[in-house]
Biopython code that builds the backbone (N, CA, C, O; Angstrom):
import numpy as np
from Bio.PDB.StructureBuilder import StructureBuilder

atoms = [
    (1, "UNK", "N", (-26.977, 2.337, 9.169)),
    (1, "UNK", "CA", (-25.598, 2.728, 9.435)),
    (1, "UNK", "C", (-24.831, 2.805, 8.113)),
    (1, "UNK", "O", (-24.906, 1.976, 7.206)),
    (2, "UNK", "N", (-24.062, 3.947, 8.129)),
    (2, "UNK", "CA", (-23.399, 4.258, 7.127)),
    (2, "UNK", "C", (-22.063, 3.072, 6.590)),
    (2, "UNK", "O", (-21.465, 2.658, 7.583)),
    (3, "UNK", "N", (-21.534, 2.501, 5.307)),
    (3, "UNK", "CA", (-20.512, 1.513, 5.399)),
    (3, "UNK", "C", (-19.148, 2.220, 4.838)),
    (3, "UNK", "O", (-18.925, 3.332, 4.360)),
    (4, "UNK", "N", (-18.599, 1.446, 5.022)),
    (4, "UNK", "CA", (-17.017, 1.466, 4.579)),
    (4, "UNK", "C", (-17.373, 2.307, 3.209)),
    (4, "UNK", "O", (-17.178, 3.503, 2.989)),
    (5, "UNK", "N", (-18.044, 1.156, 2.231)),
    (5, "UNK", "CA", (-17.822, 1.301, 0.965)),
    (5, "UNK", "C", (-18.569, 2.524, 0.230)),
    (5, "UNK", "O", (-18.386, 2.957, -0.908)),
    (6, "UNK", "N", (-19.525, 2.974, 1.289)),
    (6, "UNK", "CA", (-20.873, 4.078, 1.029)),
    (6, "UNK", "C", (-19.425, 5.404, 1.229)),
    (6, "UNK", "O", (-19.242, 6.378, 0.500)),
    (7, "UNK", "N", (-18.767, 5.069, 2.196)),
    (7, "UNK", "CA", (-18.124, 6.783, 2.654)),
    (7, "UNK", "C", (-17.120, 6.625, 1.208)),
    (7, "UNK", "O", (-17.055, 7.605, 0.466)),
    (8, "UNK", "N", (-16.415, 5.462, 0.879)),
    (8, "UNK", "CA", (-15.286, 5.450, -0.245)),
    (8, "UNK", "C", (-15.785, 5.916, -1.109)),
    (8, "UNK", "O", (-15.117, 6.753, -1.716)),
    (9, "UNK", "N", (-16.964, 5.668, -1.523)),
    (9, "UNK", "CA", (-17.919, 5.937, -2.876)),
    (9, "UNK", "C", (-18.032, 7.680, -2.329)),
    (9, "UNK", "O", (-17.061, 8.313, -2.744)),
    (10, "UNK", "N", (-18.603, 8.175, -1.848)),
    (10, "UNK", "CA", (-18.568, 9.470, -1.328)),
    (10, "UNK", "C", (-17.399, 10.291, -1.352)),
    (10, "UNK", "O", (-17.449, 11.471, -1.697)),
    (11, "UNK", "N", (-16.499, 9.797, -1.051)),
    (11, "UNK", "CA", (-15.275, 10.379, -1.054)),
    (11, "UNK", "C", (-14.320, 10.689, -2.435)),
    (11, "UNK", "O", (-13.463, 11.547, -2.650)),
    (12, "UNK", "N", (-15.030, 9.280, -3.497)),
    (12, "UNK", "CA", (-14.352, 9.363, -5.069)),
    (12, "UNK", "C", (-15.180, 10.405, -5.857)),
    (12, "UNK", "O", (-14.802, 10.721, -6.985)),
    (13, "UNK", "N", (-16.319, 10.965, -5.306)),
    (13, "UNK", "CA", (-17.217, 11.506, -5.895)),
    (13, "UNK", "C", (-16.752, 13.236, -5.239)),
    (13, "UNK", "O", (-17.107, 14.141, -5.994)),
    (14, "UNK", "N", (-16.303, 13.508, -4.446)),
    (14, "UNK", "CA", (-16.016, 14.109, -3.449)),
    (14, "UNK", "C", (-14.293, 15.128, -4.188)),
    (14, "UNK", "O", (-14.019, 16.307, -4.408)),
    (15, "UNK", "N", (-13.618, 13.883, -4.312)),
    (15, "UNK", "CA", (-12.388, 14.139, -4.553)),
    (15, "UNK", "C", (-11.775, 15.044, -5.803)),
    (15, "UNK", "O", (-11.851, 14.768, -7.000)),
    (16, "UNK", "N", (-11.021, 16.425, -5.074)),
    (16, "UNK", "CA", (-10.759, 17.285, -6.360)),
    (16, "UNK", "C", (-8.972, 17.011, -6.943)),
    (16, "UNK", "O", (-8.309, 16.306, -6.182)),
    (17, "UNK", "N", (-8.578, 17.297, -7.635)),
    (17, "UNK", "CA", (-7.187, 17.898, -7.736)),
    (17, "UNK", "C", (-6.679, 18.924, -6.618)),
    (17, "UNK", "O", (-5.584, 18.763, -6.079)),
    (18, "UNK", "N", (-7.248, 19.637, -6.403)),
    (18, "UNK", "CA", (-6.705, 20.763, -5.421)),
    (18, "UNK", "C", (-6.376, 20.024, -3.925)),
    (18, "UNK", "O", (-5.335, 20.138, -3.279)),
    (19, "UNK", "N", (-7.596, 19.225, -3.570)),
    (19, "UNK", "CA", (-7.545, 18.317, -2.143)),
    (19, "UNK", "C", (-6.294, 17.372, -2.545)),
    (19, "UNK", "O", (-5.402, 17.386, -1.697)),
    (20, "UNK", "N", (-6.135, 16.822, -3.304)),
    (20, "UNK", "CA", (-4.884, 15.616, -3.714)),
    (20, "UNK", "C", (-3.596, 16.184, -3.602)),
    (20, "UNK", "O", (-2.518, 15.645, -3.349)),
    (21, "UNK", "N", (-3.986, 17.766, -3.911)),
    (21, "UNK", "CA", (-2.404, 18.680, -4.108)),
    (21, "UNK", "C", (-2.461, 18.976, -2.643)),
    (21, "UNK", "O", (-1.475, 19.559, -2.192)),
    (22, "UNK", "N", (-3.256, 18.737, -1.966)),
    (22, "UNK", "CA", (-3.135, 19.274, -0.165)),
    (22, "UNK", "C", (-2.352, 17.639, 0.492)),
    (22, "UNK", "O", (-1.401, 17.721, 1.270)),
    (23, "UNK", "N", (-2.683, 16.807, 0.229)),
    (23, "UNK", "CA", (-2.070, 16.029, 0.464)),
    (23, "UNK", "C", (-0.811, 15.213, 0.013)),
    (23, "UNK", "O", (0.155, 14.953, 0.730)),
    (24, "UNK", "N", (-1.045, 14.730, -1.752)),
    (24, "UNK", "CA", (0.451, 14.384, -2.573)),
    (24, "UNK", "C", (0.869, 13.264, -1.728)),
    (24, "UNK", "O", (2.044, 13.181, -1.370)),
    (25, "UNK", "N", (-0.224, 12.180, -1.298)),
    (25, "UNK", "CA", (0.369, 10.354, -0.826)),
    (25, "UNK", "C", (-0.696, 9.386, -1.649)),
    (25, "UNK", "O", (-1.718, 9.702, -2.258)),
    (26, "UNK", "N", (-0.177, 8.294, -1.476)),
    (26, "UNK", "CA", (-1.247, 7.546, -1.427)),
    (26, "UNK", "C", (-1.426, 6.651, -0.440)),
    (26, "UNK", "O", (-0.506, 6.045, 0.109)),
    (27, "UNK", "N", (-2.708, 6.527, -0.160)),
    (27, "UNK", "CA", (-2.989, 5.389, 0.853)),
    (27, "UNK", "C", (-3.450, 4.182, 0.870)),
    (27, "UNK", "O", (-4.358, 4.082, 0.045)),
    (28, "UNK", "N", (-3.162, 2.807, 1.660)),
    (28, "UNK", "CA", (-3.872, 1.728, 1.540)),
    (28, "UNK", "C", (-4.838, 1.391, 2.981)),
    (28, "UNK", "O", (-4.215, 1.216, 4.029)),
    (29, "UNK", "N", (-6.157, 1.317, 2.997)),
    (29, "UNK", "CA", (-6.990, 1.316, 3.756)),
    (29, "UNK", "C", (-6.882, -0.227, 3.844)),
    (29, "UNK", "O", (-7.080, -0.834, 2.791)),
    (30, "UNK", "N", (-6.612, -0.898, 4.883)),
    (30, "UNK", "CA", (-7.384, -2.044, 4.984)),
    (30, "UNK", "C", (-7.978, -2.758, 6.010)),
    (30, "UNK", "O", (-7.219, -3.208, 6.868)),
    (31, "UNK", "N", (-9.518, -3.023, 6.144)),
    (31, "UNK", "CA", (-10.778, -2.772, 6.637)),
    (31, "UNK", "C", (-10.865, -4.067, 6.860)),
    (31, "UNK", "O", (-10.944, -4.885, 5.944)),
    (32, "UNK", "N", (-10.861, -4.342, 7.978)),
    (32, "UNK", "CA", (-11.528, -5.835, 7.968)),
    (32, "UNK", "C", (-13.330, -6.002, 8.626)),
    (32, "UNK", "O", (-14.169, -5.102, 8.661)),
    (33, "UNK", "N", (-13.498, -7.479, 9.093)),
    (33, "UNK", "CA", (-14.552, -7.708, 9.877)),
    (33, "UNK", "C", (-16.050, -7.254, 8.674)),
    (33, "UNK", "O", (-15.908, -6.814, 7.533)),
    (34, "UNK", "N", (-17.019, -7.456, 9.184)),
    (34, "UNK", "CA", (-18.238, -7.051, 8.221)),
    (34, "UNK", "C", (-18.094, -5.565, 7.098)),
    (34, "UNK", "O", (-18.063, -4.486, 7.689)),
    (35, "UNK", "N", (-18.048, -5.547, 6.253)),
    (35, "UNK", "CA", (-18.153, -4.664, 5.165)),
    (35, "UNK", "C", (-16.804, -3.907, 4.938)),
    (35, "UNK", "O", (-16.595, -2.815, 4.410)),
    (36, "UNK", "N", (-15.711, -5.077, 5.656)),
    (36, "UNK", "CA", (-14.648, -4.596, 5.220)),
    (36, "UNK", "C", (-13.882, -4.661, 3.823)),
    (36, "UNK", "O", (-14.296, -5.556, 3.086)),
    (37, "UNK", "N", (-12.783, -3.835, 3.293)),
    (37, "UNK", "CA", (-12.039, -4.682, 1.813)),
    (37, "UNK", "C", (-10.817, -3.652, 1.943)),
    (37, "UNK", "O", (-10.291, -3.014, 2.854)),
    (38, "UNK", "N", (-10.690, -3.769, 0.973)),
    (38, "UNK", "CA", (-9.088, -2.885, 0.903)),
    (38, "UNK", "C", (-9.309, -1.878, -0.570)),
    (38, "UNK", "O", (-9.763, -2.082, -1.696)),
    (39, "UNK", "N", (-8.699, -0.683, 0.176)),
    (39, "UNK", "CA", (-8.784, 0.643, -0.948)),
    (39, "UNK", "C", (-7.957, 1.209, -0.765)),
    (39, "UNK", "O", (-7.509, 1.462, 0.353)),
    (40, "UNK", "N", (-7.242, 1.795, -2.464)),
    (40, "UNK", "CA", (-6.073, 2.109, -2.377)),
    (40, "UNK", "C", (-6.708, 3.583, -2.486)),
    (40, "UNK", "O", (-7.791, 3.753, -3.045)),
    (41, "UNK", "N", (-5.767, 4.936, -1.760)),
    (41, "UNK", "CA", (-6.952, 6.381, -2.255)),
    (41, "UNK", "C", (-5.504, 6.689, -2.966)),
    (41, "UNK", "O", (-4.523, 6.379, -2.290)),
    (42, "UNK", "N", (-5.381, 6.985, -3.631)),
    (42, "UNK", "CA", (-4.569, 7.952, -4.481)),
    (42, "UNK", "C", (-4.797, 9.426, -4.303)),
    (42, "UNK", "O", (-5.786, 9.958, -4.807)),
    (43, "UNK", "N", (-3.887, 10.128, -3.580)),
    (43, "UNK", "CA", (-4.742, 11.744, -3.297)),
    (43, "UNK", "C", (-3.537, 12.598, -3.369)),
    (43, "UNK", "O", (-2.775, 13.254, -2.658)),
    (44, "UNK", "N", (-3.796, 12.193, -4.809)),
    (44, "UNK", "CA", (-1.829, 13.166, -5.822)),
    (44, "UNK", "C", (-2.485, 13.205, -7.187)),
    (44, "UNK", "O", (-3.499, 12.515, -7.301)),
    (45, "UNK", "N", (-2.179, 13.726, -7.984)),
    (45, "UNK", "CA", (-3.262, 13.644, -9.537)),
    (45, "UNK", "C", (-2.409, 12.887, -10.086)),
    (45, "UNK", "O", (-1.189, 12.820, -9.938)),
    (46, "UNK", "N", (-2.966, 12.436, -10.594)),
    (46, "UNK", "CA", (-4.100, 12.204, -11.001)),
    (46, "UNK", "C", (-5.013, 11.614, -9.840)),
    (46, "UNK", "O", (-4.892, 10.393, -9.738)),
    (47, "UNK", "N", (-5.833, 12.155, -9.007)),
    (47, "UNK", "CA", (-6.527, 11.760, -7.963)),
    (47, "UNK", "C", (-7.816, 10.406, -8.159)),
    (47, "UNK", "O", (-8.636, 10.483, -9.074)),
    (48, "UNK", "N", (-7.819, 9.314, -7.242)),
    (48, "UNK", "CA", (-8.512, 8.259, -7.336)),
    (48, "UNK", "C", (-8.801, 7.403, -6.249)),
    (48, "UNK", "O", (-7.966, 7.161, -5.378)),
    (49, "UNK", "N", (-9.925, 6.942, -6.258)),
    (49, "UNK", "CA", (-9.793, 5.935, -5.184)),
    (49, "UNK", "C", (-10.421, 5.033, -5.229)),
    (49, "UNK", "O", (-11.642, 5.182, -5.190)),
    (50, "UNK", "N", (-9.763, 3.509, -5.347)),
    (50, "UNK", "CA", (-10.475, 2.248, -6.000)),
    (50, "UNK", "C", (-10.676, 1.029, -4.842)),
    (50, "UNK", "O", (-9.933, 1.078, -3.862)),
    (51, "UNK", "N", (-11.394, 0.239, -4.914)),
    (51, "UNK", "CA", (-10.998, -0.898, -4.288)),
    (51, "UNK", "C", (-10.118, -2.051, -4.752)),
    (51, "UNK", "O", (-10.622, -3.066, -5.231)),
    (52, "UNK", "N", (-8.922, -1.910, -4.624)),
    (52, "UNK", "CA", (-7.900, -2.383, -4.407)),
    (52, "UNK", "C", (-6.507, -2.830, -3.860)),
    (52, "UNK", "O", (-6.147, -2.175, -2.882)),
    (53, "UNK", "N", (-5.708, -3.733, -4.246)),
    (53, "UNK", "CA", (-4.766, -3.208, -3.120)),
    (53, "UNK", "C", (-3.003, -3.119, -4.096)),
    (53, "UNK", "O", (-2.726, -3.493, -5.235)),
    (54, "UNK", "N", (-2.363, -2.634, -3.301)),
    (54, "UNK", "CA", (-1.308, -2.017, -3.955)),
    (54, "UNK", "C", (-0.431, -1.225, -3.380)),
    (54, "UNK", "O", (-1.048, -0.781, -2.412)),
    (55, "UNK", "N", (0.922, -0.643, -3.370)),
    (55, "UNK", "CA", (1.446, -0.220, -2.825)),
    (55, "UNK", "C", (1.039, 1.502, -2.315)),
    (55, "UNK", "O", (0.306, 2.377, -2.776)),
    (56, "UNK", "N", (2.006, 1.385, -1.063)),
    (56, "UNK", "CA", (1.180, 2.813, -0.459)),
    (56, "UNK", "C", (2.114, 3.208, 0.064)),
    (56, "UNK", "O", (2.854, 2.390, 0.610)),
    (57, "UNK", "N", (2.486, 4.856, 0.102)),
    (57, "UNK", "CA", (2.983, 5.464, 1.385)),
    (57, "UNK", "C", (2.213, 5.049, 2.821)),
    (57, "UNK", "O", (3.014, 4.667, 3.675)),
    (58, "UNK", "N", (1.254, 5.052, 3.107)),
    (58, "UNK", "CA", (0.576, 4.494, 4.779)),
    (58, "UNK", "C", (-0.136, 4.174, 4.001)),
    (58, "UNK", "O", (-0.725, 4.504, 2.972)),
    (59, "UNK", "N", (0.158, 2.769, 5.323)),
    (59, "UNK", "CA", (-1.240, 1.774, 5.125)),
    (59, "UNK", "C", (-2.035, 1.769, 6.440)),
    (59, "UNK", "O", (-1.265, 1.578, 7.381)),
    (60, "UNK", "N", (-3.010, 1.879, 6.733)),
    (60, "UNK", "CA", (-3.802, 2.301, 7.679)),
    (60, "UNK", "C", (-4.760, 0.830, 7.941)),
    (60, "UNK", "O", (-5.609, 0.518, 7.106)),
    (61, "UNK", "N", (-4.575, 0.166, 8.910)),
    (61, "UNK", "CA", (-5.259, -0.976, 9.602)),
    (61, "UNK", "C", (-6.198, -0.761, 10.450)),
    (61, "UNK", "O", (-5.983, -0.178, 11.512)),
    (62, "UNK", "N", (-7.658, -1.315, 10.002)),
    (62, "UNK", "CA", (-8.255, -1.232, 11.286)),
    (62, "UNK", "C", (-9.959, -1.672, 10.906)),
    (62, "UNK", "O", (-10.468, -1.096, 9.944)),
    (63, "UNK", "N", (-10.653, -2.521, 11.557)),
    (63, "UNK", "CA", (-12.114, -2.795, 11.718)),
    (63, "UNK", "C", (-12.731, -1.567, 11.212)),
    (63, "UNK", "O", (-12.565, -0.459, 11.722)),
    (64, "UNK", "N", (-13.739, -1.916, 9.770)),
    (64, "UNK", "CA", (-14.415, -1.432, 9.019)),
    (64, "UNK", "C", (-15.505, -0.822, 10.161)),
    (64, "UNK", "O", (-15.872, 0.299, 9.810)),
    (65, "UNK", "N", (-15.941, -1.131, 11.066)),
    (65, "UNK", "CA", (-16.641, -0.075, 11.790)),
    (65, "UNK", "C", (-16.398, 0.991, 12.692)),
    (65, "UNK", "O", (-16.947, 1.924, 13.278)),
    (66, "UNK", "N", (-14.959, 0.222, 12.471)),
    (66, "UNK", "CA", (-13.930, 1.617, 13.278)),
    (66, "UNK", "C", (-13.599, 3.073, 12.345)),
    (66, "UNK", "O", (-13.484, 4.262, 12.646)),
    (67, "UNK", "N", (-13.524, 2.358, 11.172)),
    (67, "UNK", "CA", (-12.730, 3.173, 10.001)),
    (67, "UNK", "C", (-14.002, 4.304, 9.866)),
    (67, "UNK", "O", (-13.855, 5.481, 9.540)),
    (68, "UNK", "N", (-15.609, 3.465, 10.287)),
    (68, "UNK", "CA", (-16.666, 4.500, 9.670)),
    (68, "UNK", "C", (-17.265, 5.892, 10.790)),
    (68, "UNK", "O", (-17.797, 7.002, 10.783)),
    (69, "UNK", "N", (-16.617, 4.670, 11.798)),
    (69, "UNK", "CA", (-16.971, 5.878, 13.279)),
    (69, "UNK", "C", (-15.457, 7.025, 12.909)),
    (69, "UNK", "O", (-15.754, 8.219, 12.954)),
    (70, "UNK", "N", (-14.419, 6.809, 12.675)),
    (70, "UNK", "CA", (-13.840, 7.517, 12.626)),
    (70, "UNK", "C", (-13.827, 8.342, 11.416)),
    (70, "UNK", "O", (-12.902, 9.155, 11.413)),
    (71, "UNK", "N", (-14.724, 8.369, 10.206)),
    (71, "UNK", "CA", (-14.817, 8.999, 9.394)),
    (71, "UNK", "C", (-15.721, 10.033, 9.281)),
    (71, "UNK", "O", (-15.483, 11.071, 8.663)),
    (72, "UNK", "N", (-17.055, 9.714, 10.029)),
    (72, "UNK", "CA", (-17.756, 10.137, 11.029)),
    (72, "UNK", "C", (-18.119, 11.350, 11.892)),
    (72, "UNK", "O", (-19.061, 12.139, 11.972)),
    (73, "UNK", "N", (-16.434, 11.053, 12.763)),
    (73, "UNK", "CA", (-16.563, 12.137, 13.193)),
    (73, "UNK", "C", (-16.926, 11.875, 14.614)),
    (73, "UNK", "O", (-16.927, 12.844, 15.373)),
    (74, "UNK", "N", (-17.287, 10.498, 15.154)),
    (74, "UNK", "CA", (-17.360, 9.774, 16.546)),
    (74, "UNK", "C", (-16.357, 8.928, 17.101)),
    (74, "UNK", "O", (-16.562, 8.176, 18.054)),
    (75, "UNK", "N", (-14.739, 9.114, 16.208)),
    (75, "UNK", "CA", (-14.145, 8.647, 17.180)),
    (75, "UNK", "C", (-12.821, 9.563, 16.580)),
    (75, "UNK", "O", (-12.883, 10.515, 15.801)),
    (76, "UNK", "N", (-11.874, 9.088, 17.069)),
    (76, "UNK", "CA", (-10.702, 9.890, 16.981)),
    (76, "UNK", "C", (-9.382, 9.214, 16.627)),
    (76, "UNK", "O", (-9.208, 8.246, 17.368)),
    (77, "UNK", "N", (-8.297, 9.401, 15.669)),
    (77, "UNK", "CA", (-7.243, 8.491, 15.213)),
    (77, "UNK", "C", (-6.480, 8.184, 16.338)),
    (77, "UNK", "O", (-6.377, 6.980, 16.572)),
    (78, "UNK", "N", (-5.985, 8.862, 17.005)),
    (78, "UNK", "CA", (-4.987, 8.922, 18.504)),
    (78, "UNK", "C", (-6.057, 7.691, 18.749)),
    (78, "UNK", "O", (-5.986, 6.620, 18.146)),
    (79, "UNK", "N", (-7.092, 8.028, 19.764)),
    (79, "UNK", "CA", (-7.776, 7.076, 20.659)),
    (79, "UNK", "C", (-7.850, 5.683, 19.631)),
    (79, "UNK", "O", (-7.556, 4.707, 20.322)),
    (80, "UNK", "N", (-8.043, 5.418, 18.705)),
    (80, "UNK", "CA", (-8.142, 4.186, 18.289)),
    (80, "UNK", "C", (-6.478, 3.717, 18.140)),
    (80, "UNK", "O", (-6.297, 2.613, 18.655)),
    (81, "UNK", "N", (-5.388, 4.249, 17.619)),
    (81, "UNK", "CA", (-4.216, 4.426, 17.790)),
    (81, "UNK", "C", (-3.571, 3.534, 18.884)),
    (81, "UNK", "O", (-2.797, 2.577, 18.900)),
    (82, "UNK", "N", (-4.211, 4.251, 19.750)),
    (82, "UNK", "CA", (-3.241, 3.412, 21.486)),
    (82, "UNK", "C", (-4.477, 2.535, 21.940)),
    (82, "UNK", "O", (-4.242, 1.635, 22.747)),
    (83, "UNK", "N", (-5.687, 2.704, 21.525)),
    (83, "UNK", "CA", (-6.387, 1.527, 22.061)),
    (83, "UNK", "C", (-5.765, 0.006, 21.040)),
    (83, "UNK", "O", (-6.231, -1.128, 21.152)),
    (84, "UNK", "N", (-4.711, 0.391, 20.162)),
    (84, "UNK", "CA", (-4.568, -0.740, 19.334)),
    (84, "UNK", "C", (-5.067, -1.650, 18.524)),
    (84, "UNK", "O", (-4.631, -2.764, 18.234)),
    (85, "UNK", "N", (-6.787, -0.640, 17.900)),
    (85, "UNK", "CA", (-7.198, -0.682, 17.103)),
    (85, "UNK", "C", (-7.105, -0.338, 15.587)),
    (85, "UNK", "O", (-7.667, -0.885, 14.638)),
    (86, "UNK", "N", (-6.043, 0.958, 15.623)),
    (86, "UNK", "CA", (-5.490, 1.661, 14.913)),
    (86, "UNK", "C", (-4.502, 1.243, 14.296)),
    (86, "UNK", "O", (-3.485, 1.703, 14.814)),
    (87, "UNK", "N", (-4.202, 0.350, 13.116)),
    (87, "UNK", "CA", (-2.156, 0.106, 13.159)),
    (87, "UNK", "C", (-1.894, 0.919, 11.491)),
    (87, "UNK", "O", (-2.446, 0.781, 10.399)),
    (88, "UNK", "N", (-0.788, 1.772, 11.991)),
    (88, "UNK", "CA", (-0.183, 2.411, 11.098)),
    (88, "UNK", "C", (0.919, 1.484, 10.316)),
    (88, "UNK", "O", (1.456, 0.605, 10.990)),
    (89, "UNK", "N", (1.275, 1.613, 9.009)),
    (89, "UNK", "CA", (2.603, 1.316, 8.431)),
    (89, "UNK", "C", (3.115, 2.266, 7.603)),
    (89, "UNK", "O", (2.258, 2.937, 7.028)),
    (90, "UNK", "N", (4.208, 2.517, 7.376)),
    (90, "UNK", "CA", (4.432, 3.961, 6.734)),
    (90, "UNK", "C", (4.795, 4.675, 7.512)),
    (90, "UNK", "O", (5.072, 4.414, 8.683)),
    (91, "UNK", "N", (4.865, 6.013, 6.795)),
    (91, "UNK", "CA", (4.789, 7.457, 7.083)),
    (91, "UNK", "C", (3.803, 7.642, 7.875)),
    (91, "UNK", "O", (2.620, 7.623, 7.532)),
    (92, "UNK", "N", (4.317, 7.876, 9.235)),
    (92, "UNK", "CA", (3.338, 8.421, 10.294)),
    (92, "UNK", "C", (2.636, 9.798, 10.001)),
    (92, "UNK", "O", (1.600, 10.098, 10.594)),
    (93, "UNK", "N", (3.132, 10.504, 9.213)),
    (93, "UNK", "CA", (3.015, 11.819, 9.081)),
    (93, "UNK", "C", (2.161, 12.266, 8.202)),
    (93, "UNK", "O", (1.682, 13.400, 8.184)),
    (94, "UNK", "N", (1.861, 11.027, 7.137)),
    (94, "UNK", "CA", (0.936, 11.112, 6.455)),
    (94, "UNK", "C", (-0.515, 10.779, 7.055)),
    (94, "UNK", "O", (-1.556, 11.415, 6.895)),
    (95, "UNK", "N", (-0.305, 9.660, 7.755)),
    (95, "UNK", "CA", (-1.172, 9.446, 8.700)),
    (95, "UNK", "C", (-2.178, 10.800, 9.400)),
    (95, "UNK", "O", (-3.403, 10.881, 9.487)),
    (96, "UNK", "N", (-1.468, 11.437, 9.684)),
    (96, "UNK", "CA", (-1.694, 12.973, 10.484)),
    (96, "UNK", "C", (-2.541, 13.929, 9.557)),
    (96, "UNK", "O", (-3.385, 14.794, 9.792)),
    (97, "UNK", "N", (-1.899, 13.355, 8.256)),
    (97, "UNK", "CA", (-2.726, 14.478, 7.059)),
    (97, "UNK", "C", (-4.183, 14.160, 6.866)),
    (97, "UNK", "O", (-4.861, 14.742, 6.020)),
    (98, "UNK", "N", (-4.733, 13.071, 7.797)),
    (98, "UNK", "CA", (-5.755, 12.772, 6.859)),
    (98, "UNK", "C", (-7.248, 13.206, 7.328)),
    (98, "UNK", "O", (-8.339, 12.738, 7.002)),
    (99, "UNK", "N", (-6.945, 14.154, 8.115)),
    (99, "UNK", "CA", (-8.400, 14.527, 8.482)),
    (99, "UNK", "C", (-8.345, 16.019, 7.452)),
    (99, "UNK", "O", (-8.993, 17.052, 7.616)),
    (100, "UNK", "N", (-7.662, 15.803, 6.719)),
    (100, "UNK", "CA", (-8.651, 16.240, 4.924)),
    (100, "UNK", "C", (-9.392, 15.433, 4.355)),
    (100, "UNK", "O", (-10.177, 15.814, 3.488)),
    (101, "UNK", "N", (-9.303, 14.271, 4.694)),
    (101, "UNK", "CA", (-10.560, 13.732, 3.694)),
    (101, "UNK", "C", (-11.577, 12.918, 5.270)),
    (101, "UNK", "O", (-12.525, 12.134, 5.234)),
    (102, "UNK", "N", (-11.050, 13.368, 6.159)),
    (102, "UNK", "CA", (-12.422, 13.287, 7.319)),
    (102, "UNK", "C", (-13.593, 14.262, 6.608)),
    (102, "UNK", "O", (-14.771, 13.976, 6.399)),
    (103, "UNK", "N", (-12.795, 15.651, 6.271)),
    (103, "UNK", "CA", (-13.665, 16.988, 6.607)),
    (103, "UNK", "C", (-14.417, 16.700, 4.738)),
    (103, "UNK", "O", (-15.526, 17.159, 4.467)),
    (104, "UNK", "N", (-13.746, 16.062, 3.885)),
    (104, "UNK", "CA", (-13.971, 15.974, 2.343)),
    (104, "UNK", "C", (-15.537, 14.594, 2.875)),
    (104, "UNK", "O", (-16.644, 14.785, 2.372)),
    (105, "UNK", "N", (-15.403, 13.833, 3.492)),
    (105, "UNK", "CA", (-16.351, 13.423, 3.955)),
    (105, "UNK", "C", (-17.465, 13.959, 4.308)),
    (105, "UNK", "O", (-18.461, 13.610, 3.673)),
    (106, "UNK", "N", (-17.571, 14.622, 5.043)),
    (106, "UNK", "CA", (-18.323, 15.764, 6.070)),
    (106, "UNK", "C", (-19.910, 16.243, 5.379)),
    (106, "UNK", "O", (-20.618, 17.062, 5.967)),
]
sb = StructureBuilder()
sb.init_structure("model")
sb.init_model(0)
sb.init_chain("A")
sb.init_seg("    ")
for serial, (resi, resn, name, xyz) in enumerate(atoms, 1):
    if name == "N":
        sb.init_residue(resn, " ", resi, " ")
    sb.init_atom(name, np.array(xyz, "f"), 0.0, 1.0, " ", f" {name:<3s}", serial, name[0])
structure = sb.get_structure()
């Protein structure tokens, strides 16, 4: 099974200027339960994404095996959302932007 830290690593390797200019936030991931940690993505240029933590437009909460099914592509932000697996802080709206780096996954 694929981890948290395998898709982050994928995703820094992944990550252009042009995708960062599609988005222009940054985010704080934080992952709990087995192979969870906290990553800040920076996806504005200078584009980056580290394990750390730090301030964010959305911070996105939720079980590291949730975060990987939903990166995936086997589950869905809404459905984890109201199952109350999902907890947003921030800009909801950024929230919404982020199945650009579902598909930058892919």
């Amino acid at each position: 099974m694929t981890t948290a830290r395998e898709l982050m690593d994928r995703a820094r390797t992944k990550l252009t200027p042009a995708i960062a200019d599609q988005i222009g936030a940054t985010y704080r991931f934080e992952l709990s339960g087995d192979g969870g940690g906290t990553w800040v993505a920076t996806l504005k240029n200078p584009p980056k994404i580290e394990e750390a933590d730090g301030p964010a437009d959305c911070v996105l909460k939720l079980a590291a095996s949730d975060f990987v099914e939903l990166m995936e592509g086997r589950a869905e932000a809404p459905q984890l959302f109201f199952a109350g697996k999902l907890l947003i802080e921030g800009d909801l709206g950024l929230a919404m932007k982020l199945g650009s780096l579902t598909a930058l996954l892919a």
